[in-house]
Every structure is written in structure tokens, then in C-alpha cells.
KEMARRO-113870 format. One record per residue (C-alpha): residue number from 0; residue in three letters; x, y, z. Coordinates in steps of 0.25 Angstrom, whole numbers, plus 5000, padded with zeros to 4 digits. Layout:
N
+-------+-------+------+------+------+
! gulum ! zavex !    u !    v !    w !
+-------+-------+------+------+------+
!   NUM !   ALA !    X !    Y !    Z !
...
+-------+-------+------+------+------+
This chain:
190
+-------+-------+------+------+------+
! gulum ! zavex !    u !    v !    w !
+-------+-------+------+------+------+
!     0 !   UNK ! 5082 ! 5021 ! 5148 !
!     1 !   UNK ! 5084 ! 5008 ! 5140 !
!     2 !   UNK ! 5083 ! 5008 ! 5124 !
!     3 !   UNK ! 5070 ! 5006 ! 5116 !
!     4 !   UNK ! 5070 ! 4995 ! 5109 !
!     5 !   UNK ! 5067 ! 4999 ! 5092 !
!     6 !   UNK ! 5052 ! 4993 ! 5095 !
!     7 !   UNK ! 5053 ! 5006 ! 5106 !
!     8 !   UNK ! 5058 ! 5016 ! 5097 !
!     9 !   UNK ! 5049 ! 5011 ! 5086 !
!    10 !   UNK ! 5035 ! 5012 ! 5095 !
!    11 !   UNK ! 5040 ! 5025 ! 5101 !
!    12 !   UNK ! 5041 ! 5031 ! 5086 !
!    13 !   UNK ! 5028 ! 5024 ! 5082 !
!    14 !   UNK ! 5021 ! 5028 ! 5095 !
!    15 !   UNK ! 5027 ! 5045 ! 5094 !
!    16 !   UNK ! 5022 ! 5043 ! 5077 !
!    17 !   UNK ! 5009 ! 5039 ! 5082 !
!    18 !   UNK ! 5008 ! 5049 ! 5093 !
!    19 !   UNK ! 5013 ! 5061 ! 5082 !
!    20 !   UNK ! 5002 ! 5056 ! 5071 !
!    21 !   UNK ! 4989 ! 5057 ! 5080 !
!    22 !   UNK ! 4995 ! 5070 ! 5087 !
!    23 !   UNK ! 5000 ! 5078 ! 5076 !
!    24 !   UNK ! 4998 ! 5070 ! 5063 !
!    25 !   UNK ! 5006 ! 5064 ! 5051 !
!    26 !   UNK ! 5014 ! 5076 ! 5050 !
!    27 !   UNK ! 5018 ! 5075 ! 5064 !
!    28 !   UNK ! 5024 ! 5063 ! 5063 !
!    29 !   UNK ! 5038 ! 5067 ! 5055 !
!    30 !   UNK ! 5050 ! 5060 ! 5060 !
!    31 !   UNK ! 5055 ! 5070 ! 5068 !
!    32 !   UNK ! 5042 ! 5072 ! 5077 !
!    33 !   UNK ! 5041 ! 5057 ! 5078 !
!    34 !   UNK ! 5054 ! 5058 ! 5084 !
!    35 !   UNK ! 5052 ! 5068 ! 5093 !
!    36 !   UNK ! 5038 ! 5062 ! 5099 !
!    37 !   UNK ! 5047 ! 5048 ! 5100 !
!    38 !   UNK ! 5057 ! 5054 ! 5108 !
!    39 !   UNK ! 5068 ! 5051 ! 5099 !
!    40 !   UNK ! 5077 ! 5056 ! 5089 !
!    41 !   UNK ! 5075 ! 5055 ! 5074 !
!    42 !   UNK ! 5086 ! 5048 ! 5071 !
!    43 !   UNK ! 5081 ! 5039 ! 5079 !
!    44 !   UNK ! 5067 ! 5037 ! 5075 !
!    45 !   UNK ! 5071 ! 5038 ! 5060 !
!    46 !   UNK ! 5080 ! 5023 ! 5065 !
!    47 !   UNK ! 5066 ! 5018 ! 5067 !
!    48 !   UNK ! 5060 ! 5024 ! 5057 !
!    49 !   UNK ! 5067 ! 5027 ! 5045 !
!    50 !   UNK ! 5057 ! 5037 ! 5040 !
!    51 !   UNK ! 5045 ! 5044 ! 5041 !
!    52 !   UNK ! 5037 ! 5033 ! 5033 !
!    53 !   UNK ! 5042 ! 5021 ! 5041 !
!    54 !   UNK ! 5038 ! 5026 ! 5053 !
!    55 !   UNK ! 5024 ! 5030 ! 5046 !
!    56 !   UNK ! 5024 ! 5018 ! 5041 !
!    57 !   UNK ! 5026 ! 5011 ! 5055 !
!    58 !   UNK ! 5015 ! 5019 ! 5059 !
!    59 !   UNK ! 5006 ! 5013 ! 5049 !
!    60 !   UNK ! 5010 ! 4999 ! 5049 !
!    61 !   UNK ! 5005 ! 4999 ! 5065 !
!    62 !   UNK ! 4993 ! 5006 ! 5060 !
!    63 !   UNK ! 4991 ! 4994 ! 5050 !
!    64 !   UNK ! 4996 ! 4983 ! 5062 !
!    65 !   UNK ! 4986 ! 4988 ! 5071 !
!    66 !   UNK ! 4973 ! 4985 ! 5061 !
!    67 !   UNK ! 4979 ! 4971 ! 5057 !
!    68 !   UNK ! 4980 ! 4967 ! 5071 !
!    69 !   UNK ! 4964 ! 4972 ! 5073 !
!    70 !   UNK ! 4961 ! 4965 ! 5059 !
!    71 !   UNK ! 4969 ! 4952 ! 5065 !
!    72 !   UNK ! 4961 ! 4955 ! 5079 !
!    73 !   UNK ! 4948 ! 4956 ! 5073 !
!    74 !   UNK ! 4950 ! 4944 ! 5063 !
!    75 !   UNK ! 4953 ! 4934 ! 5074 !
!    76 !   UNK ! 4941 ! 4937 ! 5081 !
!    77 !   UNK ! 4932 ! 4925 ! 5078 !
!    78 !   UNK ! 4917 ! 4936 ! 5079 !
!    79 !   UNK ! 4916 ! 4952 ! 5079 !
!    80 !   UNK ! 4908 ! 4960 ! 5086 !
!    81 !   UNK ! 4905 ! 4973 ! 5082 !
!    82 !   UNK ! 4912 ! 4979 ! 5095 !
!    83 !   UNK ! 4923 ! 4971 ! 5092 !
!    84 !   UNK ! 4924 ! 4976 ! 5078 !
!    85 !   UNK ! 4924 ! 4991 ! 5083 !
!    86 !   UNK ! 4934 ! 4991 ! 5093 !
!    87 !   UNK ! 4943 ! 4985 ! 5084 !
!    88 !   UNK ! 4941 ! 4996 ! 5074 !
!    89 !   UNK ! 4939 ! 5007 ! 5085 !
!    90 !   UNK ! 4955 ! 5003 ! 5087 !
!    91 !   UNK ! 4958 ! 5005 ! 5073 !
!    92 !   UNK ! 4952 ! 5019 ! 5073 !
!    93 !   UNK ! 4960 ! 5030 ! 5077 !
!    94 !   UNK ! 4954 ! 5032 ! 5091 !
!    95 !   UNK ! 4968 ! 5030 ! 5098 !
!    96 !   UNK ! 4982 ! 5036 ! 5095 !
!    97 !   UNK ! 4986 ! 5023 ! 5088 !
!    98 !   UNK ! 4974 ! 5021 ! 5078 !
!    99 !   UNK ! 4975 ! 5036 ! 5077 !
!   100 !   UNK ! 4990 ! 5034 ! 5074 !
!   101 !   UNK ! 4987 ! 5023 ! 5064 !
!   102 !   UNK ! 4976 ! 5031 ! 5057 !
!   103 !   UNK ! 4986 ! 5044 ! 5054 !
!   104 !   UNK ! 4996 ! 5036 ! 5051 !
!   105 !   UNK ! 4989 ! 5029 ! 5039 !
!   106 !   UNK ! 4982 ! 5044 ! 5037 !
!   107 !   UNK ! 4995 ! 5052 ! 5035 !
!   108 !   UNK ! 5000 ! 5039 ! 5025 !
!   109 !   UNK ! 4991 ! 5043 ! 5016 !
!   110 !   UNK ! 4989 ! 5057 ! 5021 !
!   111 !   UNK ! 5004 ! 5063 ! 5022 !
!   112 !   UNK ! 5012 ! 5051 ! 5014 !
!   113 !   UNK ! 5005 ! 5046 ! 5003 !
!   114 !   UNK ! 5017 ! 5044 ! 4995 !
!   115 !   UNK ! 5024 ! 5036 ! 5003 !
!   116 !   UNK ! 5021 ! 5021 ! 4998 !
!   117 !   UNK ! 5027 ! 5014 ! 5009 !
!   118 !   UNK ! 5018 ! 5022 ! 5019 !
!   119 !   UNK ! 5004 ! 5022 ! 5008 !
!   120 !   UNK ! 5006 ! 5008 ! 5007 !
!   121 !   UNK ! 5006 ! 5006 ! 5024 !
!   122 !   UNK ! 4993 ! 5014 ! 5023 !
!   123 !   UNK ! 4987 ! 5006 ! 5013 !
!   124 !   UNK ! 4991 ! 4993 ! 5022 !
!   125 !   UNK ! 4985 ! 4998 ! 5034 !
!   126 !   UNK ! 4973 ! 5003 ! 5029 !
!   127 !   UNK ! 4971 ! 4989 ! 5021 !
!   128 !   UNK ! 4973 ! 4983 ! 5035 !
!   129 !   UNK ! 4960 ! 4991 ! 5041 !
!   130 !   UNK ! 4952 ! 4986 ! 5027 !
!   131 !   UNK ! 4956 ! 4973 ! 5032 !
!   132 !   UNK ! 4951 ! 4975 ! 5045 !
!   133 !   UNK ! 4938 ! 4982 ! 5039 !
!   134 !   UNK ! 4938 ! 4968 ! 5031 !
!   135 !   UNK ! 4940 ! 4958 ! 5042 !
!   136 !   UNK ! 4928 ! 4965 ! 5051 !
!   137 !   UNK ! 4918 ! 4964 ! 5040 !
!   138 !   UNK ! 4923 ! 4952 ! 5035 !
!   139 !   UNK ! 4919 ! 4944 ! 5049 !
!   140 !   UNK ! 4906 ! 4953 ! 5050 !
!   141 !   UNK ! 4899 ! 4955 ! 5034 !
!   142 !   UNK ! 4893 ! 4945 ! 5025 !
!   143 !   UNK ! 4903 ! 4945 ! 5015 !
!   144 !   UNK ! 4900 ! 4952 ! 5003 !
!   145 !   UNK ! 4899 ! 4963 ! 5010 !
!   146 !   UNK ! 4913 ! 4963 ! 5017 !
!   147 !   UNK ! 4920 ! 4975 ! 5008 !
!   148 !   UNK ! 4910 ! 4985 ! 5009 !
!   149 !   UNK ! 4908 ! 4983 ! 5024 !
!   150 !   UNK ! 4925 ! 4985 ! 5025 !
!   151 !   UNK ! 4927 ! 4995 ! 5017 !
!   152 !   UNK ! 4914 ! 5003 ! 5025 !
!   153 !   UNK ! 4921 ! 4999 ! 5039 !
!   154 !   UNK ! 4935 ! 5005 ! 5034 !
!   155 !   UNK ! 4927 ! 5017 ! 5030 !
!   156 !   UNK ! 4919 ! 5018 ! 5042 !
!   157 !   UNK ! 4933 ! 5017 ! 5050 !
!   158 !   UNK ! 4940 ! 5025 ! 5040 !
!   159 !   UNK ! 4929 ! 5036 ! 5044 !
!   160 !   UNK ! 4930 ! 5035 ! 5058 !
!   161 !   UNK ! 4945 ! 5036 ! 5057 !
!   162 !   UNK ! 4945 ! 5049 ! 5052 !
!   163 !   UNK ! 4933 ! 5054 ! 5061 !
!   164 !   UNK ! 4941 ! 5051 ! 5072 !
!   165 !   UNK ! 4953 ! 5056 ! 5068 !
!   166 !   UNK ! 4946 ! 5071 ! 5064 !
!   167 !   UNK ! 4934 ! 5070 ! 5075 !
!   168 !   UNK ! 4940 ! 5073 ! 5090 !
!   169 !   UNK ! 4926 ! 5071 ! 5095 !
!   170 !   UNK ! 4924 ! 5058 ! 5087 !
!   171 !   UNK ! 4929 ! 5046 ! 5096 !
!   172 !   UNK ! 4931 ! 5032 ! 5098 !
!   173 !   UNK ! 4918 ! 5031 ! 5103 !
!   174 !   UNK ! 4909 ! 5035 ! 5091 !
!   175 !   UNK ! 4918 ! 5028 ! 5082 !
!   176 !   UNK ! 4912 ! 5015 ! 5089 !
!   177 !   UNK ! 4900 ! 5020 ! 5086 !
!   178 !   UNK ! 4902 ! 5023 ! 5073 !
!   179 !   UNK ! 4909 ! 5009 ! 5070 !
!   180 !   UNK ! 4896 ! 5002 ! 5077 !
!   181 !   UNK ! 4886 ! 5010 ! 5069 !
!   182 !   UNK ! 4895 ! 5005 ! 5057 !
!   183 !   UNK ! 4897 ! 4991 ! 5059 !
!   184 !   UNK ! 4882 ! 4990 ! 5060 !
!   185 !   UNK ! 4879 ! 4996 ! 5048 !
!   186 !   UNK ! 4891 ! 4989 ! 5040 !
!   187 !   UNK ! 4885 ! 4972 ! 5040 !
!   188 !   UNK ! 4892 ! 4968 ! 5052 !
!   189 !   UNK ! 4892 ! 4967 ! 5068 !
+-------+-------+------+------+------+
């Protein structure tokens, strides 16, 4: 069997964090089990990740990649549509093991770790990403003056539908839609 490369080892760390954290939850995700669902020695995760809090911290850089890269998607679409503007927050939402992943990762920051600075100020940067997402979706869709308080009610009503998810078995992917077109409607655009 040839060698991973370090890009391997790393996904295969990140991918077995992930899968630990929607399974079993922050506390599940120690260095040890991380290992153990990896398929590798400690040792030899710790010479990827140092610690508990980079490889937390890896987790949530993704997490913050992955809404820039819809931010940088949606702001280089010349018009939106309302279905256009769903699915890409449908993606953000935690209906799939990696949005699911992204969202406790950033929960158990502030949740399990609030005093490390280094992973609190990783939280704050991906959750400032989303406000810009929120930001950029209003700003090619409202008037204006009235651009801050329709992004600050689309990061609560996704906020909201986060959690709803994440508690509610019975509430899926579909009825989120629903919800998000019910509330782009009522907010003063699409």
C-alpha cells in the first residue's frame, strides 16, 4: 500500500473529526478517538496536529472557507433569484454531514472552549463570514437604507433554522426551503 501524502493524512484526520462531531459531539472528538476513527496512531495525528485546538481550529477555518467560497459564488452572479439565493443558504445549513460539521464545530468553540483566544477569535471570523454573506444577499436585493436590518433578520432566520435542524429529527431540508422562501418574501427582496 503506497504512503499518503500529508494532504491525505491531513483530510483523513479532518474527515474522522467531522464524522466524530455530528456522531457523538465536541466531547467525542479528543485526540485519542480522532485517532482511533482515522485509523492511525496518536503520535501520528498529533505530527499533524499539534493539539486539540489546531485541529479544532482547522475544522473551523474549512467551516469559514466554505461560506467565503458561497459569498465569492453568489457575488459574481450579475442577478439573483430567490431560488438561487435558497439553495445557496440550504448548503450552509446543516442538512448534510459537512454543514452539520461546520455548524458544531463553531458551537462547541464557544460552547466547550470559550477560553481559548486562538479558537474564540476563528469563531468570531467565520460567523463574521456568514454576516457578510447575509450582507452581500441583501445588498444585491434591498433598497439601501434598509440593508442592515434585512441582514441581521436573514442571519437570525438562519441562525434559527440552524438550531431547528440540529434538535428537530422530523424537521428537514425540505421545510427549511419553505421556511427561507416564506422569509425572503416577507424580508424586501426576491
Amino acid at each position: 500500500m503506497p504512503r499518503r501524502s500529508s494532504q491525505e493524512r491531513r483530510r483523513q484526520v479532518l474527515d474522522a473529526a467531522a464524522r466524530l462531531l455530528v456522531r457523538e459531539g465536541a466531547a467525542a472528538t479528543s485526540v485519542r478517538r480522532v485517532a482511533e476513527e482515522a485509523g492511525m496512531s496518536t503520535g501520528s495525528l498529533r505530527h499533524i496536529f499539534p493539539s486539540h485546538e489546531d485541529l479544532l481550529l482547522a475544522l473551523l477555518t474549512e467551516g469559514e472557507e466554505r461560506i467565503t467560497r458561497h459569498r465569492d459564488a453568489l457575488r459574481a452572479r450579475p442577478e439573483l433569484s430567490r431560488d438561487t439565493v435558497v439553495e445557496l443558504l440550504l448548503e450552509l445549513l446543516p442538512t448534510t454531514a459537512e454543514s452539520r460539521a461546520d455548524l458544531l464545530a463553531r458551537l462547541s468553540v464557544h460552547t466547550t472552549h470559550p477560553g481559548q483566544e486562538k479558537l474564540r477569535r476563528a469563531g468570531v471570523a467565520a460567523a463574521a463570514q456568514l454576516d457578510e454573506l447575509c450582507q452581500a444577499i441583501v445588498t444585491a436585493t434591498c433598497p439601501p437604507e434598509d440593508v442592515a436590518p434585512a441582514a441581521l433578520e436573514l442571519r437570525l432566520v438562519l441562525d434559527g433554522l440552524s438550531l431547528r435542524l440540529l434538535e428537530d429529527p422530523d424537521f428537514d431540508a425540505g421545510q427549511a426551503r419553505d421556511v427561507l422562501c416564506t422569509r425572503l418574501r416577507k424580508l424586501c427582496f426576491l
